[in-house]
Structures are given as structure tokens and as C-alpha cells.
MARGUBA-484004 format. One record per residue (C-alpha): y, z, x. Coordinates in steps of 0.1 Angstrom, whole numbers, plus 5000, padded with zeros to 4 digits. Example, Ala and Ser with C-alpha at 12.3 -4.5 7.8 and 13.67 -1.06 7.14 Angstrom:
2
c2, c3, c1
4955, 5078, 5123 $
4989, 5071, 5137 $
***
This chain:
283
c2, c3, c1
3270, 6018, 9769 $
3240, 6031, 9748 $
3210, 6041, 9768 $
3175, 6052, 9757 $
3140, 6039, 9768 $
3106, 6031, 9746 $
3096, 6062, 9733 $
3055, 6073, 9719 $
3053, 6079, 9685 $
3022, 6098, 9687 $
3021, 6125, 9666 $
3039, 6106, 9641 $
3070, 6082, 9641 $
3097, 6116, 9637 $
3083, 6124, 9669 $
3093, 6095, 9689 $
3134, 6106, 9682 $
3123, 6144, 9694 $
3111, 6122, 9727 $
3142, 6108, 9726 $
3166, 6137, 9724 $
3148, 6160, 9753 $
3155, 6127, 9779 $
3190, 6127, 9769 $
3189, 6093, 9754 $
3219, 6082, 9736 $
3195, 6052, 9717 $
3155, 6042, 9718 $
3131, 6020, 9711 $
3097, 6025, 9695 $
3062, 6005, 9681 $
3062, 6009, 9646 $
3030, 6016, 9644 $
2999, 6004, 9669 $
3009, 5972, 9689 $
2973, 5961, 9696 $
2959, 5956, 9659 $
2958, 5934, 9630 $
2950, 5962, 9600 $
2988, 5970, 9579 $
2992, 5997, 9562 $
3025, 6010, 9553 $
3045, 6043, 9567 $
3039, 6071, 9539 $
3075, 6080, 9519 $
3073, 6115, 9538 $
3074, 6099, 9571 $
3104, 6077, 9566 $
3125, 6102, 9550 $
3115, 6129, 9582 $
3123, 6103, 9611 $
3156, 6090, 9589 $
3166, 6125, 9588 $
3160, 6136, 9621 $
3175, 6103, 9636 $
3207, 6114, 9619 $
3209, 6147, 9634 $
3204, 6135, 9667 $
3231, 6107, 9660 $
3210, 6078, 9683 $
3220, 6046, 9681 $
3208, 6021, 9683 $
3174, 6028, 9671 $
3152, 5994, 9676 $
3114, 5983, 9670 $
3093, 5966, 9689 $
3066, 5941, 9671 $
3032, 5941, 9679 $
3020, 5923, 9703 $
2993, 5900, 9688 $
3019, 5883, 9661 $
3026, 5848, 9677 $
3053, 5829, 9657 $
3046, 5796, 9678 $
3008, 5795, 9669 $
2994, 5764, 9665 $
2965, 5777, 9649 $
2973, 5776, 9609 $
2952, 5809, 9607 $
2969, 5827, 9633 $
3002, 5815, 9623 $
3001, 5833, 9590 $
2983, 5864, 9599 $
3012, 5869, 9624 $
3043, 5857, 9599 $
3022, 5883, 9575 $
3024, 5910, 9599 $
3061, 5901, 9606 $
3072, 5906, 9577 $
3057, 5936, 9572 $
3069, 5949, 9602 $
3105, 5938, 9595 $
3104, 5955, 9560 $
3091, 5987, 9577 $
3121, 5988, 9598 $
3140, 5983, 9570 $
3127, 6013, 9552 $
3131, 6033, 9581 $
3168, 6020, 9589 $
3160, 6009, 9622 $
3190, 5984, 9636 $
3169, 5960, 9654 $
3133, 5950, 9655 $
3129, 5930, 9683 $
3103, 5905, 9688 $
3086, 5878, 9715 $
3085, 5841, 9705 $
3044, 5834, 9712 $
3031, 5805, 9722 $
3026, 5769, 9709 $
2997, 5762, 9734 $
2998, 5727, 9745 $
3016, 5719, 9714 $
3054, 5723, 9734 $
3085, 5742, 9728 $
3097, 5718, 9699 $
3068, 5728, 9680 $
3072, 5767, 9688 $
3108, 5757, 9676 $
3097, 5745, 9642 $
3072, 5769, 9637 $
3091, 5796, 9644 $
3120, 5787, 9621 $
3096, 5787, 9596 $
3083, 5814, 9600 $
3121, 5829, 9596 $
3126, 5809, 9571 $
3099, 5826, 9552 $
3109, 5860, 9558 $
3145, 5852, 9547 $
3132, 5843, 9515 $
3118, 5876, 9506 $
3150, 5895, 9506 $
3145, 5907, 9545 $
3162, 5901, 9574 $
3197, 5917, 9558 $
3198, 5952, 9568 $
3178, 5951, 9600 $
3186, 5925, 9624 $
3157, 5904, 9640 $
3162, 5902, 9682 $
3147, 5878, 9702 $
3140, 5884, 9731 $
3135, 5862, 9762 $
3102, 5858, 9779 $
3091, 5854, 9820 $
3072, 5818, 9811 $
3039, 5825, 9820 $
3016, 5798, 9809 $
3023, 5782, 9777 $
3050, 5814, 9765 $
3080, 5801, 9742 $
3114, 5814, 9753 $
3117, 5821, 9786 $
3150, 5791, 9785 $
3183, 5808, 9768 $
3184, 5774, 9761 $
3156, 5767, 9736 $
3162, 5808, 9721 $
3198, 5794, 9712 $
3183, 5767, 9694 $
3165, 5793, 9677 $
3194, 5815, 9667 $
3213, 5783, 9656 $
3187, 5769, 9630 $
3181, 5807, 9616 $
3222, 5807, 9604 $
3212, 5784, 9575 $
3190, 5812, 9559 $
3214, 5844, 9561 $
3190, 5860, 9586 $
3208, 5888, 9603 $
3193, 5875, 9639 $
3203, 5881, 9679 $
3192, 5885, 9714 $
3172, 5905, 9733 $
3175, 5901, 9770 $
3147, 5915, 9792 $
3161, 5914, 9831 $
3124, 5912, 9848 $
3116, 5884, 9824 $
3150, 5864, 9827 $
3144, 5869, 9865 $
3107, 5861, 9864 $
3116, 5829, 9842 $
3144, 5818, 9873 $
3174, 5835, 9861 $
3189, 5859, 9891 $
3216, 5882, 9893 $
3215, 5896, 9928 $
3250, 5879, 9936 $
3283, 5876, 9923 $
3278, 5840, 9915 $
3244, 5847, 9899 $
3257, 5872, 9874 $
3281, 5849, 9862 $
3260, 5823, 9860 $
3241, 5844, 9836 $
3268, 5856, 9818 $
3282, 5821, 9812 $
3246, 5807, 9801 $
3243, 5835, 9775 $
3271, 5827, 9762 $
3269, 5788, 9760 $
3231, 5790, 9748 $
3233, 5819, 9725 $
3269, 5833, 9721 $
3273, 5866, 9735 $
3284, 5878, 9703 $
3249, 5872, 9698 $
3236, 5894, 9723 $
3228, 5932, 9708 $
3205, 5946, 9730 $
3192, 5947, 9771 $
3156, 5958, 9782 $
3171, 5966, 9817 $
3138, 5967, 9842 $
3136, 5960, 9877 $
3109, 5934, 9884 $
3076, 5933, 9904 $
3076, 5896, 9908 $
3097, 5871, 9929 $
3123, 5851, 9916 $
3114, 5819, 9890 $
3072, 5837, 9899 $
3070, 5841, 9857 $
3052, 5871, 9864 $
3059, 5899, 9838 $
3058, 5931, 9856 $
3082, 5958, 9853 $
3094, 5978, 9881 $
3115, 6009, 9880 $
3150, 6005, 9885 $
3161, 5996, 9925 $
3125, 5994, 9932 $
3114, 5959, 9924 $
3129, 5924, 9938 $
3158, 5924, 9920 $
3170, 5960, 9935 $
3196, 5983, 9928 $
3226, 5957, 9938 $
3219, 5928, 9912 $
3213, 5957, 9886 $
3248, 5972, 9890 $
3267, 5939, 9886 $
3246, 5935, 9856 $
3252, 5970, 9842 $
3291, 5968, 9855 $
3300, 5933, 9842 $
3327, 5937, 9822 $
3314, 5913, 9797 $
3283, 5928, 9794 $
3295, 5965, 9800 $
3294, 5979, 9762 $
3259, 5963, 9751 $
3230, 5990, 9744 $
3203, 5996, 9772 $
3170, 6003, 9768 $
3147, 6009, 9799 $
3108, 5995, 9798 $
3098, 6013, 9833 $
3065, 6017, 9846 $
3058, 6054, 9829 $
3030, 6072, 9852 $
3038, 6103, 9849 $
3066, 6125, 9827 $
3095, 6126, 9857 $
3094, 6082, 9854 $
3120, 6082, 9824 $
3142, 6112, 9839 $
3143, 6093, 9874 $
3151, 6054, 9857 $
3176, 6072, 9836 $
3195, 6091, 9862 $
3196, 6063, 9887 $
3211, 6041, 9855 $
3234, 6068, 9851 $
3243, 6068, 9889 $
3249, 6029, 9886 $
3272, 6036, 9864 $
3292, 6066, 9875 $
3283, 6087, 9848 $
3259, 6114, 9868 $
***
């Protein structure tokens, strides 16, 4: 099981992997660039060829991307809508050139408009980018939301349908599962009976040959609260017990981790990662 966390790339994006390798991280997960702002401009040649070559020599995988934050695929707003397939694309091309595996992304939201609309736009907006040639060597992961407000994809339900439509357009596509937004959004694990309840609703809503990747966090909210707040690991409501049948399922045992942890202070990543590694029996 691949582990890693979100890594800075200030300094430059070679320095995220550097980040990487002094935590002992087997995999990571990075911004492409900064996740708050609207103005593109793409990584210079020097820089992709430097973090391609020291991401070889420190042999991580998977390596994955995180999309901004302001791109909302579900936007009813025809404005917003293609600013944020714009910068999608851009993104996912930037991966590309940097040979990331996955760029993972949230779904937006639709407003009042509902989650068939989100649906339709965001196929769209797939459909788009599968046009231009991307979407073939990095795969897109969606990932799963804790349904505050009017957020698309907090149901494995509705992110299948997703996944489904996207086959017609040879879009290399998966999921993302976030643990403190699947358990903000109603879906526990603290039990036997919970994990596989889980584990069987992956796989009848999305396939879990579908499923690439895990942001494993604990949670700061209740069950079904749809609060987004992560938690270190064993410290939040889901606790130390739900996370090990999650990281010990034998379904789910081989599928790449990558924390999301409160990150205070520089000993945060070295404590989530050794209690992970504790979980499971490899400290």
C-alpha cells in the first residue's frame, strides 16, 4: 500500500518530491501550481524535465495532482463554467507533461440547479477535454465530497453515474475517496458491518476497479454533519478503530494512501505517517 501525503511545492514543483523523500513517502500529492487563482501560465520546459527526473530517482508512485480549487465543473453560470473547463484542461495537460498518474479533482456545484444538471454539465465538460487529445496518459479522479450546501458528489451513487457516461469518450477516469468527506456525507466505517457496507457501495456505484486512490483523514465533524474538516489520524470522530478496518480490508488493502492532515507544525506528517504505519504493522 503506497503512502505519501500533500506536499508544498514552494520553491519550485522539483521541490515538492525532495519534501517527499525526507518524510519517507513511498507516493505524494501536490497543487500544480496555486490553487486559489484564475491567471495560467504554463510550467517552464526546465521545470518539468527537473521534477520528471528527480521523481524517477526517488522511484514514488503514485505521484497525483490536485486541481485548483476555484474550477467548478457543475457551474451553472455559463461564464464560470468555461473559465473552470479552461483551467481544467490546462491543468490536466500540465500533469500530462509532467507525468503525473492522477490529477484528481472535486465535482463543484450546480447551485439550485440539482445533481442532474451537475451530471450533464460535468460530462461535458469531460467530454470537451477528451476531445483535445487529454485525458490518455494521466488519469482524471474524482473524488467524493462531505455535501455541504449545494456540493456535487458527496453520493458514490451520482460519481458512478459520472464514471459511467465518461467510458463513451476514452477518458482514462477513477475515484478518489476522501474518508472525512465520505463520513461527513453519511458513510461510516467504525464497524465491521459499516466497512463492508462501504466496500460493497464502491463497488456497485463505481467498480472498485475504479477506485485508484484514498485521501485517508480522520474527521472533525460527526457522522452524516457534511462538515469538511480534516483531523489527524485517531484523533477525530472516526478514530483509530474505523481507520484500521479501512486500511486492513482486504479489498481495499493494496490501493495508494495519501494523508490530507491538519499540518501545524513540521512533526504533523511524521506523526500521521507513523501512526498509519502502526495501523498497519509496518513500524
Amino acid at each position: 500500500m503506497p503512502l505519501g501525503v500533500h506536499t508544498s511545492i514552494a520553491g519550485g514543483l522539483w521541490k515538492s518530491v525532495e519534501r517527499a523523500v525526507a518524510l519517507g513517502c513511498d507516493a505524494m500529492q501536490i497543487f500544480g501550481r496555486n490553487p486559489r487563482a484564475w491567471a495560467w501560465s504554463p510550467v517552464p520546459e526546465a521545470e518539468v524535465a527537473l521534477f520528471r527526473e528527480k521523481r524517477k530517482e526517488a522511484g514514488l508512485w503514485p505521484v497525483a495532482i490536485h486541481t485548483t480549487y476555484l474550477i467548478n465543473l457543475s457551474a451553472p453560470d455559463d461564464a464560470n463554467f468555461d473559465k473552470s473547463v479552461f483551467l481544467f484542461k490546462k491543468e490536466l495537460g500540465s500533469a500530462e507533461r509532467l507525468g503525473a498518474d492522477y490529477l484528481v479533482t472535486h465535482l463543484g456545484s450546480p447551485g439550485e440547479m440539482g445533481p442532474d444538471y451537475a451530471l450533464r454539465r460535468i460530462l461535458a465538460a469531460l467530454k470537451e477535454t477528451a476531445a483535445e487529445g487529454l485525458g490518455k496518459e494521466t488519469r482524471v479522479l474524482l473524488e467524493n465530497t462531505a455535501g455541504s450546501g449545494y456540493g456535487f458528489g458527496s453520493s458514490l451513487a451520482d460519481v458512478g453515474r459520472i464514471i459511467e457516461g465518461a467510458r463513451a469518450f476514452r477518458l482514462k477516469i477513477g475515484l478518489c475517496y476522501d474518508t472525512c468527506h465520505g463520513f461527513a456525507a453519511g458513510y461510516d466505517i467504525r464497524t465491521p458491518g459499516d466497512i463492508e457496507s462501504l466496500v460493497m457501495s464502491i463497488n456497485k456505484d463505481i467498480g472498485l476497479k475504479n477506485l485508484k486512490l484514498i485521501h485517508l483523514n480522520d474527521s472533525k465533524g460527526l457522522l452524516n454533519s457534511h462538515l469538511d474538516r480534516h483531523e489527524h489520524i485517531g484523533k477525530g470522530k472516526i478514530g483509530l478503530e474505523g481507520l484500521s478496518r479501512l486500511l486492513n480490508h482486504p479489498k481495499l488493502a493494496m490501493i495508494p494512501l495519501i494523508l490530507e492532515t491538519p499540518k501545524k507544525t513540521g512533526s504533523d506528517d511524521p506523526m500521521n505517517l507513523s501512526t498509519v504505519k502502526k495501523i498497519k504493522g509496518e513500524a
